[in-house]
N, C-alpha and C positions, 0 to 999 in steps of 0.2 A: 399711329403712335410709333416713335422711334423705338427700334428694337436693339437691344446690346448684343455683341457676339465676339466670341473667340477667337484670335488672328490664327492660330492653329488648325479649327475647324474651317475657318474659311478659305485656308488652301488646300485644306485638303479635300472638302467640300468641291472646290473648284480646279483643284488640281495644277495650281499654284506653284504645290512644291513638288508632286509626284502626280506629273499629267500620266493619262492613258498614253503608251506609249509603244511602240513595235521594237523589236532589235537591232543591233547599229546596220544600216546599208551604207552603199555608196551614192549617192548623187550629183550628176553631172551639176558642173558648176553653172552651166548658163540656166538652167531650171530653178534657181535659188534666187529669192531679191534680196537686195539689206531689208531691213525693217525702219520705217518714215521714222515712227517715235523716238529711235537709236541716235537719229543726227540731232534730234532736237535737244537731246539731255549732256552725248556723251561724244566723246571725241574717239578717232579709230588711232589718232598719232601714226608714228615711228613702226612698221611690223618686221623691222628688219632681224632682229634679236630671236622674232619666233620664227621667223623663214628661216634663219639657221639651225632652231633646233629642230624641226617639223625634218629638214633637210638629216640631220643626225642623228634622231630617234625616233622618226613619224609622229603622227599626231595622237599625243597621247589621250584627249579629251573629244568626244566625236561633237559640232556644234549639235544644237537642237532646233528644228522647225519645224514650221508648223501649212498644213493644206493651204494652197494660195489661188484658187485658178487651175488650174493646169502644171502649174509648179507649185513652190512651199516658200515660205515669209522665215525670214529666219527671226531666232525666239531667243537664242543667244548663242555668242559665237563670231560676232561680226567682226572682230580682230583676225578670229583663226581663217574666218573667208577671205577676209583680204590677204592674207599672205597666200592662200593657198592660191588667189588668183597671180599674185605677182608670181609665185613659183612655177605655175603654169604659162603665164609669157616668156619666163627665161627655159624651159627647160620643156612643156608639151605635153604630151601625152602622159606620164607618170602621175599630174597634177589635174587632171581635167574634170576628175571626179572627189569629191569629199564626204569622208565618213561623215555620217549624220543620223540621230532620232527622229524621226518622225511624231510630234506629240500635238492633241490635239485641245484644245482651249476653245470656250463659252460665250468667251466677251472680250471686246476692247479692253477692258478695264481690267479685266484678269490675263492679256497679254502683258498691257503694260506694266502691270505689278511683275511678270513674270522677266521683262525688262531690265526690272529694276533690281531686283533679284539678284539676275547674273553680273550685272554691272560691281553692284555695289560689292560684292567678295570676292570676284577675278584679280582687280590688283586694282593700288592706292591712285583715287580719284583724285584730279586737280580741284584747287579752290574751285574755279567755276563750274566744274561739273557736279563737284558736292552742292553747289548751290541752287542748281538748276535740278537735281535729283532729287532735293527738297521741296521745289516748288511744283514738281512732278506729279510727287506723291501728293501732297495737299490737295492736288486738280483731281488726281486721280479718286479721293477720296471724297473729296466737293462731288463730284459723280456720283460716286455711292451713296451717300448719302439720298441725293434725290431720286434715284432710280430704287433705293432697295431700304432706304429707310433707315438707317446705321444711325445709330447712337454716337456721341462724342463730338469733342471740341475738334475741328479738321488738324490743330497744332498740337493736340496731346495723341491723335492718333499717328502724322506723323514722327514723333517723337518716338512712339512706340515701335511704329513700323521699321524705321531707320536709326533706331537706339540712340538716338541725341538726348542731348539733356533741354530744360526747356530757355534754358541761358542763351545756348547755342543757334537755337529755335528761332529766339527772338532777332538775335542779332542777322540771321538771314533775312527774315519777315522787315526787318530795317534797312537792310542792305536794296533787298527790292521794293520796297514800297520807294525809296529814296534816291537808288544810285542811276546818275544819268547815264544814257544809252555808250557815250561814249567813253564814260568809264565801267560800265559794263566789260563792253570790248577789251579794255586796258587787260582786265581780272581775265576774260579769256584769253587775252594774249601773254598773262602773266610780268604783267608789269607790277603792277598789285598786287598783293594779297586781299585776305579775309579782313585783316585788322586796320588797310589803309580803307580796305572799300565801305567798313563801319563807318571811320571817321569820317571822310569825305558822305554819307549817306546822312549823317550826323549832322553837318553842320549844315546843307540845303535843309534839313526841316528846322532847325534853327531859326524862326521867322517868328514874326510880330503874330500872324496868322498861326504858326503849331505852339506860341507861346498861350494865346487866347483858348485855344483848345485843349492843350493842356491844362489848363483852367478848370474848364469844364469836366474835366476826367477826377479831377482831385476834388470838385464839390461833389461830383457821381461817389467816391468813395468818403467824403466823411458823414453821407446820410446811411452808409451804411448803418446798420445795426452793430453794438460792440462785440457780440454772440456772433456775427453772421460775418463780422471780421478776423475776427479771432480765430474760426473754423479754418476761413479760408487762409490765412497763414500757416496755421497747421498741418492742411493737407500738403504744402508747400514746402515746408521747413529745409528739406535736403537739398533743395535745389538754388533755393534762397540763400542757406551758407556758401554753394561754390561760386556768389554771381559776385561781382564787382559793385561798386556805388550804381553807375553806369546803366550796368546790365540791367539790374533791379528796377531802374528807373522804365527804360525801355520793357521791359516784363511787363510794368505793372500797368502800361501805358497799353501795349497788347491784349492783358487781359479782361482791360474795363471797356478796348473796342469792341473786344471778343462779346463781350457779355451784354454788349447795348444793341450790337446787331443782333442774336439769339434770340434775346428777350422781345 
């Protein structure tokens, strides 16, 4: 039976937000790797701006990693690694070594969350990595669910976990189920934004075939029950006022997939 549970208790349960941890040391930089899942979501950019301040007030934030082998996986921080490495090819010995936590984590799955974490509150994510952080979390939670049995819709838990509304939600859950690979690329490279990459996602499911299925989604909701409509409007209602004609459409297109695969 799926079990409900606390996003509070579950990191601290797992230590999510206050892993077991030792005092800051130093560690030599070639004993540190990035962490795989970090390239997958998140870009490392430009670290020229913190080499200068690391250079002018040290580092003020030590990263955190975590036991890897015989060295440590880093957990976050993989901005401040990079620069401390570029500051170490220009300049040697002063830079060789990097303050660091040592903290230690359970599971994949509470790494990654522990990823996403740092990512998401260190500084303002691009369109595409907000997107890709979205689709992170869902995987991540698609996991949990089958390994631990979690309760919830995978898009209202990230929702929760990543404080989106479910507007917002939706319109990612469109962007990838719909945007070709090479406009993908575009929104990584910033050609695009959020709202070209909608349209464009928009108008590829636009077809004879998503018209015929949307068909079928809108006779799914008028056997509804009037009671068992009306609820679920209700439980809805705040989210329903901020959305657009649009949005709504795609919402409610989401939620009747949501509810046909579950069921």
């Amino acid at each position: 039976m799926a079990k409900n549970f606390d996003f509070g208790d579950l990191f601290l349960q797992s230590g999510a937000v206050a892993p077991k941890q030792d005092g800051v040391r130093r560690i030599p930089l070639y004993s540190i790797d990035m962490n795989e899942f970090n390239a997958d979501v998140y870009e490392i950019g430009d670290v020229s701006a913190l080499e200068a301040s690391i250079e002018a007030v040290g580092l003020e934030s030590p990263i955190i990693v975590t036991p890897n082998g015989e060295g440590y996986r880093i957990l976050s921080g993989h901005r401040r690694y990079s620069a401390f490495c570029s500051l170490y090819e220009k300049h040697g010995a002063p830079y060789e070594s990097i303050p660091a936590v040592v903290a230690i984590v359970n599971s994949k799955e509470e790494e990654r969350l522990r990823l996403v974490m740092s990512n998401a509150t260190a500084r303002e994510l691009s369109d595409f990595e907000k997107l890709m952080q979205y689709n992170e979390v869902k995987e991540l939670f698609a996991a949990m669910k089958k390994k631990e049995g979690i309760a919830g819709r995978l898009r209202e838990l990230a929702c929760k976990f990543l404080e989106l509304s479910s507007g917002q939600a939706a319109r990612y859950d469109v962007i990838l189920k719909g945007l070709s690979l090479e406009d993908l690329q575009r929104l990584r490279d910033g050609e695009i934004g959020l709202t070209q990459a909608y349209q464009l996602a928009c108008k590829k499911q636009s077809t004879p075939k998503a018209e015929k299925k949307d068909s079928s989604r809108y006779q799914a909701m008028r056997k509804m029950k009037p009671e068992a409509l009306a609820q679920f409007l209700w439980e809805h209602v705040e989210e329903i006022e901020e959305m657009s004609k649009a949005e709504l459409l795609e919402w409610i297109r989401g939620e009747l997939d949501g509810n046909k695969a579950e069921n």
